[in-house]
N, CA, C and O of each residue as an XYZ file, in Angstrom:
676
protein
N      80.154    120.899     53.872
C      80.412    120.460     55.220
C      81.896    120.167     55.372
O      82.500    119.405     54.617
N      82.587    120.979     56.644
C      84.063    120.625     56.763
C      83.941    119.052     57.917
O      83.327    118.761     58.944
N      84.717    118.517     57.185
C      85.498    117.600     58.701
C      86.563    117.681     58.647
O      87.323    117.820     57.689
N      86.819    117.549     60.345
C      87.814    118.290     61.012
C      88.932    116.750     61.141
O      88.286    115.815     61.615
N      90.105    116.448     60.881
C      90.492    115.378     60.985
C      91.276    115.501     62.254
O      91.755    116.492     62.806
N      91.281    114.062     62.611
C      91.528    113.667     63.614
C      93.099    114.147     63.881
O      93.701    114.645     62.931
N      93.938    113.966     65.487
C      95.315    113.655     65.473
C      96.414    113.137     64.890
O      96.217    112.985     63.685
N      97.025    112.946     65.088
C      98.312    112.293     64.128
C      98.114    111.287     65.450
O      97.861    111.647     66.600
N      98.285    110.039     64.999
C      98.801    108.794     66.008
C      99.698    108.474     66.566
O     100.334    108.155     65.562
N     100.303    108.281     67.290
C     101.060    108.007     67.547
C     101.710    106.508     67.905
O     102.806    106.142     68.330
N     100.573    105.882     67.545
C     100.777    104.447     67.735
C     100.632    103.729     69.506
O     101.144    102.660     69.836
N      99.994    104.440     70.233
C     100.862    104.215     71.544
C      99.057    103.953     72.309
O      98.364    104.941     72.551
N      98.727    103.031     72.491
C      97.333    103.054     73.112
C      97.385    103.768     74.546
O      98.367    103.609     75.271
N      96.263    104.585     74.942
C      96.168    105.166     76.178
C      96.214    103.924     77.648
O      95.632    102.840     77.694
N      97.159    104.594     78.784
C      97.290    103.361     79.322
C      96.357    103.496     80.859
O      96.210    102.683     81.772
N      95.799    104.977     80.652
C      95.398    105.202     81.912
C      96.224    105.504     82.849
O      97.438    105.419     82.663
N      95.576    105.994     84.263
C      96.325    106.758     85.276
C      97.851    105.746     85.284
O      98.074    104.599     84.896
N      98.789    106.903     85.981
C     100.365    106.362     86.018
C     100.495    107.004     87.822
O     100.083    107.970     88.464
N     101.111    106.092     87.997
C     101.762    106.181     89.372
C     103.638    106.531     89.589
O     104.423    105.963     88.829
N     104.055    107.302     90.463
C     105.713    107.309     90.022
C     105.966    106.371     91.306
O     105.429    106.321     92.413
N     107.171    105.536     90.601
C     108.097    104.914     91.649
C     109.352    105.375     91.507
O     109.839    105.962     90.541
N     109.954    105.006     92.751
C     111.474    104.953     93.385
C     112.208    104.070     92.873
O     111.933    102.951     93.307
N     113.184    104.093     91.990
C     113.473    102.307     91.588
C     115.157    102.311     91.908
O     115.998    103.147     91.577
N     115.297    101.135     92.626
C     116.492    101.152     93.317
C     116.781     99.786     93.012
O     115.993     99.101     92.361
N     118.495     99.106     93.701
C     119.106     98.156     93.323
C     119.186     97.619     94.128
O     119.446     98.316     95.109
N     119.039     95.893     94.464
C     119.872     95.072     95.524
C     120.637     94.361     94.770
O     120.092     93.595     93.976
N     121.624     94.412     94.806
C     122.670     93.276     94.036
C     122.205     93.744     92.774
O     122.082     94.941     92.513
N     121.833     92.420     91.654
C     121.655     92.581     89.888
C     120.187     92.659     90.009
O     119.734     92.345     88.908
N     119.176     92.948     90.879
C     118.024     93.389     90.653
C     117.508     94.326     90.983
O     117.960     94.937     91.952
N     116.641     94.678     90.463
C     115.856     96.443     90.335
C     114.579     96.075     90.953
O     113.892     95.077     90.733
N     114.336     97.233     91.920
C     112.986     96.913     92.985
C     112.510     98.654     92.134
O     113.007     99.367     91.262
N     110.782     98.714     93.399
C     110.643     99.821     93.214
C     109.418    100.240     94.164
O     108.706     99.297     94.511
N     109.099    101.397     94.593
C     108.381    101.652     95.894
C     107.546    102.505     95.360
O     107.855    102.529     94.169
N     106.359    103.473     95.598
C     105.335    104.322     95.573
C     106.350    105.709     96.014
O     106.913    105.764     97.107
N     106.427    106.444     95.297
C     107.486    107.587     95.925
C     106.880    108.182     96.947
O     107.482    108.685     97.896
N     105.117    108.142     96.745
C     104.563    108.898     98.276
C     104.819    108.298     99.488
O     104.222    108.815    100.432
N     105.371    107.571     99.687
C     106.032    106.908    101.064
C     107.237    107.045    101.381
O     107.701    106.872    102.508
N     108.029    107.477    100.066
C     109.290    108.124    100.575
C     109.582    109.831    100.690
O     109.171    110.771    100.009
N     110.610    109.747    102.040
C     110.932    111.191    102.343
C     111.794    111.581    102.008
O     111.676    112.768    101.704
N     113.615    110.810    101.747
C     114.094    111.973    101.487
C     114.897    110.717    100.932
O     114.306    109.640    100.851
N     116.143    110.821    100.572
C     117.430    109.562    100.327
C     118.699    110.564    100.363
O     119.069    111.555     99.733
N     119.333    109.501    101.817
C     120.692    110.357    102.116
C     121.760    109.198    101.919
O     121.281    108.103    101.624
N     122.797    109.263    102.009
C     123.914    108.510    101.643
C     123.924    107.849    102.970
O     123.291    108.211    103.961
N     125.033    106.445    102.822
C     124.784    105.976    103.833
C     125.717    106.594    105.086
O     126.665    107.212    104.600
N     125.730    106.609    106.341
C     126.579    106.798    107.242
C     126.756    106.391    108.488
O     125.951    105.502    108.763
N     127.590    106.711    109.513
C     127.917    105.719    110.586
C     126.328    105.310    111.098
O     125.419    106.106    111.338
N     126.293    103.988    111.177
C     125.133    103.667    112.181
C     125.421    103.065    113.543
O     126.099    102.059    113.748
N     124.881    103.734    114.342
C     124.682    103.170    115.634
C     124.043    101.632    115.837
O     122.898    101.343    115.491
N     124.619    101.060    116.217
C     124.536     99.405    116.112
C     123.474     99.182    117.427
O     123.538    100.077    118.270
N     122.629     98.224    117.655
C     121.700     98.156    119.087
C     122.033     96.355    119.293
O     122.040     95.416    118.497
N     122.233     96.449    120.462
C     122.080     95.149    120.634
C     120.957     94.424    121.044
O     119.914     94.620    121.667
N     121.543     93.514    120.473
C     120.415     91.875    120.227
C     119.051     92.187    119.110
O     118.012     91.536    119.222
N     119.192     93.071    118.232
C     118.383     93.406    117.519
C     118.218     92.027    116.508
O     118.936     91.053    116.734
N     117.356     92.006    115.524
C     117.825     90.801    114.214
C     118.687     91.281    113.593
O     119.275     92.357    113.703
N     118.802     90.214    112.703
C     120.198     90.811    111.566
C     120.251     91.741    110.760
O     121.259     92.410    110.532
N     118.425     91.971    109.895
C     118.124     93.058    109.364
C     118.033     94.611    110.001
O     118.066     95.694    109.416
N     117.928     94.352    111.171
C     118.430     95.804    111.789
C     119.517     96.155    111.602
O     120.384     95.352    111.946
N     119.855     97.128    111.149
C     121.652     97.278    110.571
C     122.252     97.960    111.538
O     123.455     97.904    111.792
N     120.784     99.144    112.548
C     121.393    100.027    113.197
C     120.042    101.200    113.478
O     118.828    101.231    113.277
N     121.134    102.123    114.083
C     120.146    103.444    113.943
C     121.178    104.890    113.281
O     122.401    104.954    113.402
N     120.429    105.788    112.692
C     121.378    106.807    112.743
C     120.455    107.971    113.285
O     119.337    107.628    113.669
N     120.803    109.340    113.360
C     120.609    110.449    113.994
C     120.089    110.993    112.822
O     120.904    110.900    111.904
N     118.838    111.628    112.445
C     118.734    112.087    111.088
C     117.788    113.748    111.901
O     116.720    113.750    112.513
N     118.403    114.554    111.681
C     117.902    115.972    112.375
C     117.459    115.765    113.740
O     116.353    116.243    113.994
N     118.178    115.050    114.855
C     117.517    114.432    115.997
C     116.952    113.831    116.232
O     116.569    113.774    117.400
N     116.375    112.699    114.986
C     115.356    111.895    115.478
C     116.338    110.346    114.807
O     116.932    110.106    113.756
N     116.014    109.427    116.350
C     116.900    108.089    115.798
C     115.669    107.347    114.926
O     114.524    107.135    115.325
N     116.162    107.063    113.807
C     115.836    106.107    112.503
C     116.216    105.415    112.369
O     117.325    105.395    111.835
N     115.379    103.987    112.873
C     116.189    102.191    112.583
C     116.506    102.089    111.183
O     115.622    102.592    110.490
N     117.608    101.539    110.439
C     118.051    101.420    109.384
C     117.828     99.710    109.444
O     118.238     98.906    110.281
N     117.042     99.508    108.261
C     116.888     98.210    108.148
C     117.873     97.645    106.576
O     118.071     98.396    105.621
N     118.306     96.371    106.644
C     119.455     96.259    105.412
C     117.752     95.329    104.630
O     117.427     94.255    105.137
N     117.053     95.807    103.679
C     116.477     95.247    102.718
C     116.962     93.835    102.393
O     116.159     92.903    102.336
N     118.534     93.637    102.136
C     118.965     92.396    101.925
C     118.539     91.310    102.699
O     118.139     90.230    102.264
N     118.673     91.739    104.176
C     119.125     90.562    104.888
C     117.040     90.535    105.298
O     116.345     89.520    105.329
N     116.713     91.538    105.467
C     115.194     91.275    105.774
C     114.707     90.023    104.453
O     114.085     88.998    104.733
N     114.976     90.251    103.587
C     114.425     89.380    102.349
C     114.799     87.971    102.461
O     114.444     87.272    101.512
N     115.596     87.252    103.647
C     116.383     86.905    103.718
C     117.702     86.574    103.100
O     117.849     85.470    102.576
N     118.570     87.353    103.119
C     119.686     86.860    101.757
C     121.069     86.973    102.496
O     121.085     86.321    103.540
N     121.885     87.441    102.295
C     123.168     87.909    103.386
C     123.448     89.292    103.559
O     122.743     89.915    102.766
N     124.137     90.031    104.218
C     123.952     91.334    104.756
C     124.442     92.070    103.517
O     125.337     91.712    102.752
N     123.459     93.498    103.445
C     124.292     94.208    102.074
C     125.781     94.683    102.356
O     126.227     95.360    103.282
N     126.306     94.202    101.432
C     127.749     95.350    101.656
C     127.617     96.782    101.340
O     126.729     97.313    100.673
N     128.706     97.371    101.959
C     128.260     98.762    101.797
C     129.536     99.463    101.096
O     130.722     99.446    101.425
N     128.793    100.162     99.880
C     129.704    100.559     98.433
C     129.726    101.917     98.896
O     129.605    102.205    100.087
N     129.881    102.765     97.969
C     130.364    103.948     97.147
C     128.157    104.813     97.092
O     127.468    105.729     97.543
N     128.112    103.735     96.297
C     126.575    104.013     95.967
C     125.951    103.865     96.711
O     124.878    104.436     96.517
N     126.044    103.014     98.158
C     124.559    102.998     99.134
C     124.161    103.970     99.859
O     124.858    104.892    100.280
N     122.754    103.756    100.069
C     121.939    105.032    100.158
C     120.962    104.011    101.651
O     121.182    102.954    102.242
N     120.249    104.718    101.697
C     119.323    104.495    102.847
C     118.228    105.621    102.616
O     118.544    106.810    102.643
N     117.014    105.226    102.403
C     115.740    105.624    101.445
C     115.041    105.799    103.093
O     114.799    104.871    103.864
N     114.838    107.113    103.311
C     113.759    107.073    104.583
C     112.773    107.555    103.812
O     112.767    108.251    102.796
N     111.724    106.935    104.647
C     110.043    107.008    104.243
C     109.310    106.264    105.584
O     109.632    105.514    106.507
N     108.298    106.863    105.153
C     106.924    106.276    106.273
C     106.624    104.791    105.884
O     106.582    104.209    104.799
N     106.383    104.301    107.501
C     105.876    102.601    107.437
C     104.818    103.005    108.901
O     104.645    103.846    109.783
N     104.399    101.921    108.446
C     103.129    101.552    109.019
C     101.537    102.374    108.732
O     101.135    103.213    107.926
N     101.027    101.720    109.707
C      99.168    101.865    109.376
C      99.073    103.854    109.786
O      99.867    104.552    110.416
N      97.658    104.246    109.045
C      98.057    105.476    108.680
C      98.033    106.239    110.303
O      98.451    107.397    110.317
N      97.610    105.699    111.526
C      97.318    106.136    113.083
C      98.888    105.625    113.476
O      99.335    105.734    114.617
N      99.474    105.181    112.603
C     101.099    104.723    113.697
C     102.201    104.574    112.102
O     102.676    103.726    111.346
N     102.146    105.850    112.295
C     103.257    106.015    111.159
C     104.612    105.744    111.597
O     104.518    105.996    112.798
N     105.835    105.386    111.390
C     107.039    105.839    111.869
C     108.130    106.237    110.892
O     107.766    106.069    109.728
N     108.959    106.559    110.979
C     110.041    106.788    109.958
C     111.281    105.804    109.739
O     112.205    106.061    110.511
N     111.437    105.106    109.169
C     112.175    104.108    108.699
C     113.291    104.317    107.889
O     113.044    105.017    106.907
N     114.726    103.832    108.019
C     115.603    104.086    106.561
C     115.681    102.502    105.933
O     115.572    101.344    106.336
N     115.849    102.973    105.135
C     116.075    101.369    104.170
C     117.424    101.576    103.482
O     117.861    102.624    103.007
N     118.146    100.054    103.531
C     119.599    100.607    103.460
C     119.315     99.469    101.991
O     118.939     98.307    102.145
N     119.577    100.076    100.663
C     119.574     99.627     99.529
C     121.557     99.885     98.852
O     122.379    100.594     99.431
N     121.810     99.125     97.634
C     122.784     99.071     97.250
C     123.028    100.565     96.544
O     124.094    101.177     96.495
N     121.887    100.926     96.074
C     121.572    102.227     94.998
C     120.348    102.775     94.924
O     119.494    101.891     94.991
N     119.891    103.859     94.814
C     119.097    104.299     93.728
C     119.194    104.831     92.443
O     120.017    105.653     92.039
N     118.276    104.288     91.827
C     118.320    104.915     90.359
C     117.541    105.665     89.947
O     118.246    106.629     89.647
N     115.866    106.085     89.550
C     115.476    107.131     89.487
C     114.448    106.787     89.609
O     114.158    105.656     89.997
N     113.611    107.693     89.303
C     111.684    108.088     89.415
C     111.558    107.542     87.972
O     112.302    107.783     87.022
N     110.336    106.667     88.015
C     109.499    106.157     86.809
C     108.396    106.655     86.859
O     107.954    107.099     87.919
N     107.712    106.688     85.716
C     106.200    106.196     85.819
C     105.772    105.199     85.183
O     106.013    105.096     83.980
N     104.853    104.004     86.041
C     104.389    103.066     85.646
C     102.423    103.562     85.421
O     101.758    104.361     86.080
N     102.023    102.701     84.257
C     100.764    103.127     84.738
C     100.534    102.044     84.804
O     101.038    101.069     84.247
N      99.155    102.228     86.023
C      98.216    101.194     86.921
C      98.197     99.866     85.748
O      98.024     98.802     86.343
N      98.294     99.742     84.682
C      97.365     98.778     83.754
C      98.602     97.877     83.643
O      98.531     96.649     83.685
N      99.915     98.675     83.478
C     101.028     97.616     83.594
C     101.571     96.897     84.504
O     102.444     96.046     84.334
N     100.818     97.383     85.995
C     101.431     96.767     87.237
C     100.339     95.412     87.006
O      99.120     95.482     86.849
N     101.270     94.077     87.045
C     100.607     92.739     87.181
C     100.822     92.329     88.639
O     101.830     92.662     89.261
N      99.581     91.404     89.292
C      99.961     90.710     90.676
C     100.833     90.400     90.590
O     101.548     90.291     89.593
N     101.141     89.993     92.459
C     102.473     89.144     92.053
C     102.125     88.057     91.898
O     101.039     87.531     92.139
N     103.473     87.471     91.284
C     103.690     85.732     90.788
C     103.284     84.729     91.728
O     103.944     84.760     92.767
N     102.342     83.796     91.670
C     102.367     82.680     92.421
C     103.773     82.384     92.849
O     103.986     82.688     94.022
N     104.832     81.845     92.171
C     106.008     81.565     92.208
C     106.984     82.008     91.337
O     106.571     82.473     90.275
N     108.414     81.975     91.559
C     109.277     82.060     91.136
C     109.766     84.006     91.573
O     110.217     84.720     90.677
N     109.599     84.457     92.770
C     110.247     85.804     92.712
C     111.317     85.056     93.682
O     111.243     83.837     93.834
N     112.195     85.738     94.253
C     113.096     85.899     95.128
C     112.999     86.167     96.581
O     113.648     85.650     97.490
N     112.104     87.035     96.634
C     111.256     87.360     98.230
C     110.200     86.926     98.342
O     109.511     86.522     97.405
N     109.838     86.934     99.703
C     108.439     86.476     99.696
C     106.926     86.911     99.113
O     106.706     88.070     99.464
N     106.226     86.561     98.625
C     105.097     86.439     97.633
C     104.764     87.703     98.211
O     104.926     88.699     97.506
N     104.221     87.868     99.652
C     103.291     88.701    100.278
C     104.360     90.220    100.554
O     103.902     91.088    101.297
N     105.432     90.382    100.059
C     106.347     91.247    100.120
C     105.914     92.585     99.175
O     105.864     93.789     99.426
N     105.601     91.711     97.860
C     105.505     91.862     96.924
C     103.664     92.654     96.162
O     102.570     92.095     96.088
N     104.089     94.117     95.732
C     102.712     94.835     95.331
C     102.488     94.206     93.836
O     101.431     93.603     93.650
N     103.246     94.293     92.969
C     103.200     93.447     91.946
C     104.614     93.892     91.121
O     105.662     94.376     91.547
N     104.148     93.487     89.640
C     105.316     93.473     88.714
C     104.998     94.408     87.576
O     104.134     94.050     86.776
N     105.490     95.355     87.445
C     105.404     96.352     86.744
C     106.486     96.283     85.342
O     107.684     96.002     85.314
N     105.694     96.598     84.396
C     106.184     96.582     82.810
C     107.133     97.726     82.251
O     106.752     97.760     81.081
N     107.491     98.070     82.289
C     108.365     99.232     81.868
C     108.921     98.694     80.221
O     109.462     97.597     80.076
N     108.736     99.446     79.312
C     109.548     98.779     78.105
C     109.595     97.074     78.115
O     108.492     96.528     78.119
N     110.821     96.187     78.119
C     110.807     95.183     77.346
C     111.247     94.673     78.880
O     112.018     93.715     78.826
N     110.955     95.063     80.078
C     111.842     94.420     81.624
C     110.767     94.708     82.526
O     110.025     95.684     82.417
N     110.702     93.837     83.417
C     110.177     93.393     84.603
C     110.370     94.433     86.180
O     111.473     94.216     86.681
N     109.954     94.939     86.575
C     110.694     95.690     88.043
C     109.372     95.338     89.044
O     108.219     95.743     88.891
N     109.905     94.443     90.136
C     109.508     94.485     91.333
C     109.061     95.340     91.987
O     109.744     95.854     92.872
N     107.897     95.698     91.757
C     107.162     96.497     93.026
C     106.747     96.258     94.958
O     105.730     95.847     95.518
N     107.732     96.617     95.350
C     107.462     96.400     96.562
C     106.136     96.479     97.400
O     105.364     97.378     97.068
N     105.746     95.623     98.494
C     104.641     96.464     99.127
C     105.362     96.990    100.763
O     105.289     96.297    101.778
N     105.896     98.069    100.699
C     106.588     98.516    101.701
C     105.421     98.193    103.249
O     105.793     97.768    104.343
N     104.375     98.464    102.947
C     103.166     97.883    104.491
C     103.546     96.709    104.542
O     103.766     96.613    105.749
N     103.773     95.794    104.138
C     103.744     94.334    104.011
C     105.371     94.255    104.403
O     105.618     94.025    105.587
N     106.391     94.414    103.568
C     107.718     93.794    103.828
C     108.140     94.877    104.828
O     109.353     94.669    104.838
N     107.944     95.878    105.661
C     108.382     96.400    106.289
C     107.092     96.697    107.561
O     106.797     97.749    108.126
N     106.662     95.665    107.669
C     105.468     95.762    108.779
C     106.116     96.054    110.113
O     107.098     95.505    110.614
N     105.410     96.972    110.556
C     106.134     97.453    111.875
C     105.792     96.240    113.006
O     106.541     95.654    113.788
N     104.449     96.124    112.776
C     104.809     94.657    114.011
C     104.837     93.486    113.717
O     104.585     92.593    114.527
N     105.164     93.283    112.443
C     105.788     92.110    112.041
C     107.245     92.032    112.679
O     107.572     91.119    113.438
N     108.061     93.036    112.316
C     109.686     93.192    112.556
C     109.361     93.614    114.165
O     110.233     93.131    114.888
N     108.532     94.243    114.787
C     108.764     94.119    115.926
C     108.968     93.107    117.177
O     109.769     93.130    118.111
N     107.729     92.037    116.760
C     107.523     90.414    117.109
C     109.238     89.746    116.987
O     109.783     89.271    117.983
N     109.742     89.792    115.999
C     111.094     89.781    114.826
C     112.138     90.126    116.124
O     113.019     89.464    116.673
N     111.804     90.974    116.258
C     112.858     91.939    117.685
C     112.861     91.364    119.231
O     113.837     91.412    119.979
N     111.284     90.687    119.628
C     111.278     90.388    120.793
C     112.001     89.143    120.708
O     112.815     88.814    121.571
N     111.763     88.517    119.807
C     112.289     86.974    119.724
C     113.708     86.626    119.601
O     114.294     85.557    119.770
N     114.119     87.808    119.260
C     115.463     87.923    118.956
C     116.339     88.027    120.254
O     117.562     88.135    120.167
C-alpha cells in the first residue's frame, strides 16, 4: 500500500475569504476602504468652492462633465482642513444606499496601495480610543504586525447625514 504524503507546510494557517482595500493616508495614519466602492483616483485639482457649504465640503470639480462634491476626509472627521501636498489625491467612488447612488471625491493626503485583508483579520471597531467617530468606523484590520482603519464609507460619508450637515450650515 502507497501513501501519498501530504504538502510541504508552510506554516501559515488558512485565513479564509480576503477582501482588497484602498489604503490611503491622513496625516501619520493609514485608513482603508472596500476597493468596490471606488472608481477611479485622480490627483488633486482646482476646485470650485460653493458657498455656505460646511467646512468639509472642500468644493466641486468637473470630472468628464459631471460636478463631484469633493469632501476633505480631514475636516469631516473633525480635525483641521487637509493641506494640500505634492501627493493629494481625491479617491472618487460611490456613496450612498444602493437606489441613490452618487459619486463622491474624497480629498485624502495620499494613496498607497491595494491590500488584501482576509475577513477573519478584520476586528470590530473599538469601543474607544480611535480618532473618528466609533460609527465611522467598519473595523480594524491586521495586516502583519500594524493596525489599519477600515472605514465604513455608508456611514462616514452618509449622503443625508452631510446633507442635513449642508442645510444647517
Amino acid at each position: 500500500m502507497q501513501v501519498e504524503s501530504a504538502p510541504p507546510s508552510t506554516g501559515k494557517a488558512s485565513t479564509g475569504p480576503t477582501l482588497q482595500y484602498l489604503t490611503f493616508s491622513l496625516g501619520d495614519e493609514l485608513f482603508a476602504m472596500d476597493i468596490r466602492s471606488v472608481r477611479e483616483i485622480i490627483q488633486h485639482s482646482n476646485m470650485t468652492m460653493v458657498p455656505l457649504m460646511p467646512e468639509f465640503v472642500r468644493g466641486v470639480i468637473n470630472l468628464r462633465g459631471s460636478v463631484v462634491p469633493v469632501i476633505d476626509l480631514q475636516s469631516r472627521f473633525g480635525r483641521a482642513r487637509a493641506t494640500l501636498g505634492k501627493k493629494t489625491c481625491i479617491i472618487i467612488f460611490d456613496a450612498g444606499q444602493a437606489e441613490e447612488r452618487v459619486e463622491l471625491g474624497l480629498l485624502v493626503d495620499s494613496v498607497s496601495e491595494v491590500i488584501d485583508i482576509a475577513q477573519a483579520d478584520v476586528e470590530p471597531a473599538p469601543q474607544f480610543g480611535t480618532s473618528i467617530r466609533r460609527d465611522f468606523v467598519h473595523g480594524i484590520g491586521k495586516v502583519g504586525q500594524e493596525f489599519i482603519v477600515i472605514l465604513s464609507p455608508e456611514r462616514a460619508l452618509d449622503i443625508n447625514e452631510m446633507a442635513t450637515l449642508v442645510q444647517q450650515a
